[in-house]
N, C-alpha and C positions, 0 to 999 in steps of 0.2 A: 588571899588571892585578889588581884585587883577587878573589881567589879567588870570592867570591857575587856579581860584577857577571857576567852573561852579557855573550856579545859584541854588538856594534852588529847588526842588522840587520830583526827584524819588531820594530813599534812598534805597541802594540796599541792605544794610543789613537786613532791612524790607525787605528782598522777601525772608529772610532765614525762614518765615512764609511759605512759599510755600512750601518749603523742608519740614518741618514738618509736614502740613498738606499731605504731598505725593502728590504734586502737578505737574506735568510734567513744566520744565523751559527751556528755552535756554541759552547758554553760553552768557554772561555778559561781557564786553569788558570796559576796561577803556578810557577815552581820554586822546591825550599827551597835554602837554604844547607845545605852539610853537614860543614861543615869544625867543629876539634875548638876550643873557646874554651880563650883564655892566659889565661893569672894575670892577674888584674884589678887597679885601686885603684875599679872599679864596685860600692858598695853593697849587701852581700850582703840576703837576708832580701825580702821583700814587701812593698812602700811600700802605705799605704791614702788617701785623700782622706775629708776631713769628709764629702763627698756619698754616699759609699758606694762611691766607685770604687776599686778596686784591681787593683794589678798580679800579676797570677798566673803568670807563667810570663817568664823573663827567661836572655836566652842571647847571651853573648859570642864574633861571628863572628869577631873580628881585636879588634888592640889600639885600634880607635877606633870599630865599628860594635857598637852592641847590639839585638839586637832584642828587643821586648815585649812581652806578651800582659796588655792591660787589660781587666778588667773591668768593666763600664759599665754602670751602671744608666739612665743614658741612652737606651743603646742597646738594653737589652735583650739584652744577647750582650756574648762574649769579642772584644775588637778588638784586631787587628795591629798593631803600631808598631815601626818603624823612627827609632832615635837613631844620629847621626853625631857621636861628641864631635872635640873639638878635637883636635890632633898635643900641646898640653900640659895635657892633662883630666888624664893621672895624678899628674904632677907636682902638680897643685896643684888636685884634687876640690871642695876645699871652697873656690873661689874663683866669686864669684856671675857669671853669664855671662848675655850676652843669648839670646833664641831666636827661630830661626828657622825657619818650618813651610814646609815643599815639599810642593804636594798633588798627587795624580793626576787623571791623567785620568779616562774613562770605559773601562770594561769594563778597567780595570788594577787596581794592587794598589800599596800600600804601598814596593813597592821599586824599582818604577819609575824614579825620579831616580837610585840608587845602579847601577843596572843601564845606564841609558841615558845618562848622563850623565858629568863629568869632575869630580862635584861637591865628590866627596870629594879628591880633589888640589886642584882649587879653594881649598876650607875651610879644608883644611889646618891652614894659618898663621893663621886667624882665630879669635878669641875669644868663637867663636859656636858654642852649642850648635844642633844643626840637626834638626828633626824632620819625619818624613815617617808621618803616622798616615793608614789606613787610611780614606776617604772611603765604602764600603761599595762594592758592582759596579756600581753607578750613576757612582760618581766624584763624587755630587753630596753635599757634605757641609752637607746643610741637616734641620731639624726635618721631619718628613714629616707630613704633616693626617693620611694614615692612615683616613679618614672618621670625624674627631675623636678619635682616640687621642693623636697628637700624638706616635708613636710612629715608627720609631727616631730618635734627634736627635743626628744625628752635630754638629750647630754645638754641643749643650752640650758634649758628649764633647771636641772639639778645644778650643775656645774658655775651658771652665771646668773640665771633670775632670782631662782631661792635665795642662794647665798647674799643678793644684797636685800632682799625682805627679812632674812634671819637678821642679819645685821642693823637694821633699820626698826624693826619689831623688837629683839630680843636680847640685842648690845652683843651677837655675834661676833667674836674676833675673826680673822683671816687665817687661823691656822687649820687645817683640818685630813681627817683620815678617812677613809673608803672603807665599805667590808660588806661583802653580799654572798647571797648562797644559789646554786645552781645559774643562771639566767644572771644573778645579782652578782656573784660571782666572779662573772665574764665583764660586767660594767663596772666594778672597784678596779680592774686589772685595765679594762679599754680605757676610762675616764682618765685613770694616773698617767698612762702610755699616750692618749692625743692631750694631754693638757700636763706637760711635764713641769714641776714645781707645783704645782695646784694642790696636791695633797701631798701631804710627810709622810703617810704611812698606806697604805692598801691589803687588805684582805680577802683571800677568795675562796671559799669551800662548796669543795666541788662544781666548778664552775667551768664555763665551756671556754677555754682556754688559747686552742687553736680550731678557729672558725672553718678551717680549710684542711685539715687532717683528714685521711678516710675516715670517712662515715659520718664527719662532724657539719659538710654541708646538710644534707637526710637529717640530720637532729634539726639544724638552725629551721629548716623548714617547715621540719615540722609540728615544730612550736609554733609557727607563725599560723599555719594550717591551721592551727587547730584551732583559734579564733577567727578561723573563717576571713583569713584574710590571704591575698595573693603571696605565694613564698618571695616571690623576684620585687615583691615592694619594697623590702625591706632593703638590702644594697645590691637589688638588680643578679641578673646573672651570675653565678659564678664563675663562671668562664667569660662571657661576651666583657662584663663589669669587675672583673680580676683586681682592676687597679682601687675598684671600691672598695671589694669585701679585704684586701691586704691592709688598705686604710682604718681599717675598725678591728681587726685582730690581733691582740694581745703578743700573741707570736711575733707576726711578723713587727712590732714596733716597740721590743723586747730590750732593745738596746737605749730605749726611752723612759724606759723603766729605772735608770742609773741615778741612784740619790734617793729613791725614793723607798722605806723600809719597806719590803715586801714579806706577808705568810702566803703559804700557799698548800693547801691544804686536798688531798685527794683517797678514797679510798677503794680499794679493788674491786668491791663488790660483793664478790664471790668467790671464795666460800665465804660465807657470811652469817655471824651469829643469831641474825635476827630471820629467824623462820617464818615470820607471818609479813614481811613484807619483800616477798620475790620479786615486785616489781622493779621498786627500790635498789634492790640486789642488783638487778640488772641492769638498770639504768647505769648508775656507781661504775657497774663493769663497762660500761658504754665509753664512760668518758676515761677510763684509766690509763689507756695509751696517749690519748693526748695533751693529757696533764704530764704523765710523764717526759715527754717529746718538749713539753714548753720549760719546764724545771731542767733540761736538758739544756735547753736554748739559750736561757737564762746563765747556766753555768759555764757555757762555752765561750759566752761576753765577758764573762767577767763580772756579773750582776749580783749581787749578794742577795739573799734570800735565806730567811727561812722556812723550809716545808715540812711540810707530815705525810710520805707518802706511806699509808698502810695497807695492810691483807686486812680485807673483810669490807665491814661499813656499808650504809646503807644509804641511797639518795631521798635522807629527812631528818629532823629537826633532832632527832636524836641523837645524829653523827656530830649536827652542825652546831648545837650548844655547846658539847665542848668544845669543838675545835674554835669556839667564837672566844671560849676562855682561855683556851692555851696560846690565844693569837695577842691577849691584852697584853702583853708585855711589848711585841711592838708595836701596836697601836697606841700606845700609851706613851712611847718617845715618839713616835712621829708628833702627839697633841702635847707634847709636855709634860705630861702627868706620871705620878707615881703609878710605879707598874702593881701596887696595895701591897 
């Protein structure tokens, strides 16, 4: 097991069920890595982007994990990032790769996937550079209204500053796929939907799908809530700011979606095999009407899509591993690669 992967067992995006249910939480803290970095063929020196962005701080956990520390003027702040190179990156650095973004959930952290997941044995063997950047403690990696600031915008930060530090850093090619869980989810699905051609392929397990379904405003909020932060900063009212929150939901810009391989992954909830995590259960059942209303949306355009909608499942990592493997097959033609 890789030395910075903690073991399986609290899944914090499963506690964004607490948020929902309006549950009083404490702030949630990640752990660091602490182990000593090996000799690299990783890029010494400080990558900068034409936008102003750059990488300030860069640290080699093991022979295939690096982590990042970008500067964003986007964002407004220093943001985390997690790279998972290939098993043959040093061999052959300067050979252009496709990439691949794994986002998190909510009230999680950038390491998430490498923590909870089998990602990096997965990958492996694949000639895919894999990034896992930092969505802020929201998990929600969209431009914020801010009440017209337009401030922090974590979509430019992933979508356009990374991607030319990845390429500038790591001989990144321009092809690349999406895939995120809950919160992550909803930004594989928004980022392909406002930035159409940008990625080949998109993945979303269990993620918040339609922003604007019953009961889906009450969630978006209060995820935000729960890092104590104003609900209405994020895209303003939902009613006064309508033409905001329509702008940033998957739903409504579904027919933008055309060309681009979609999974889409959701499951009921309840009843549900896993007896010790009820929250979970019910969260899952939260979102199951509106996943299914967007897979509906999808199918009435004319949008091709493959989804998993099932009875049961739970909202955590134990749903969403496999669903992450059943999804590699389009993710892997959207990047080019053998589906293994």
């Amino acid at each position: 097991m890789p030395r910075h992967r903690r073991p399986h067992g609290t899944t914090r995006p499963a506690a964004l069920a607490v948020a929902v249910l309006l549950a009083a939480g404490g702030t949630l803290t990640a752990s660091t890595a602490n182990g000593a970095a090996p000799a690299s063929a990783v890029p010494a020196g400080r990558a900068a982007a034409q936008d102003g962005a750059r990488i300030v701080g860069q640290r080699r956990l093991d022979e295939r994990t690096v982590d990042l520390t970008v500067r964003s003027p986007a964002v407004g702040a220093d943001v985390p990032v997690r790279v998972l190179l290939p098993a043959s990156y040093d061999d052959a650095p300067e050979r252009e790769r496709p990439v691949l973004y794994l986002l998190q959930g909510a009230h999680d952290d950038h390491t998430s996937w490498t923590r909870e997941t089998d990602v990096e044995e997965f990958l492996a063997g694949q000639e895919v550079i894999t990034v896992m950047p930092s969505s802020g403690p929201t998990g929600i990696p969209t431009d914020w209204w801010n009440y017209g600031r337009r401030t922090p915008d974590y979509e430019t930060f992933q979508a356009d500053e990374l991607a030319q530090l990845l390429r500038d850093t790591f001989h990144a090619g321009p092809r690349r796929a999406v895939a995120g869980v809950s919160t992550g989810g909803y930004g594989a699905l928004a980022l392909a939907a406002r930035r159409p051609g940008t990625f080949a392929a998109a993945a979303s397990y269990s993620g918040v799908l339609d922003t604007t379904a019953p009961g889906m405003v009450t969630v978006v909020h209060a995820i935000v809530a729960r890092e104590l932060r104003s609900p209405t900063a994020l895209w303003g009212s939902s009613v006064l700011h309508r033409e905001i929150w329509n702008a940033h939901n998957p739903y409504a810009l579904a027919d933008r979606l055309r060309g681009t391989r979609l999974y889409v992954a959701q499951g009921s909830g309840v009843p549900s095999d896993d007896f010790g995590n009820l929250e979970g259960a019910v969260l899952e059942g939260t979102l199951w009407a509106q996943a299914r209303r967007f897979t509906a949306r999808l199918a009435a355009l004319g949008v091709p899509a493959q989804t998993h909608l099932y009875q049961g499942g739970t909202h955590a990592w134990s749903s969403w591993q496999a669903e992450f493997r059943a999804s590699w097959p389009t993710l892997a033609d959207g990047l080019g690669l053998p589906r293994r």
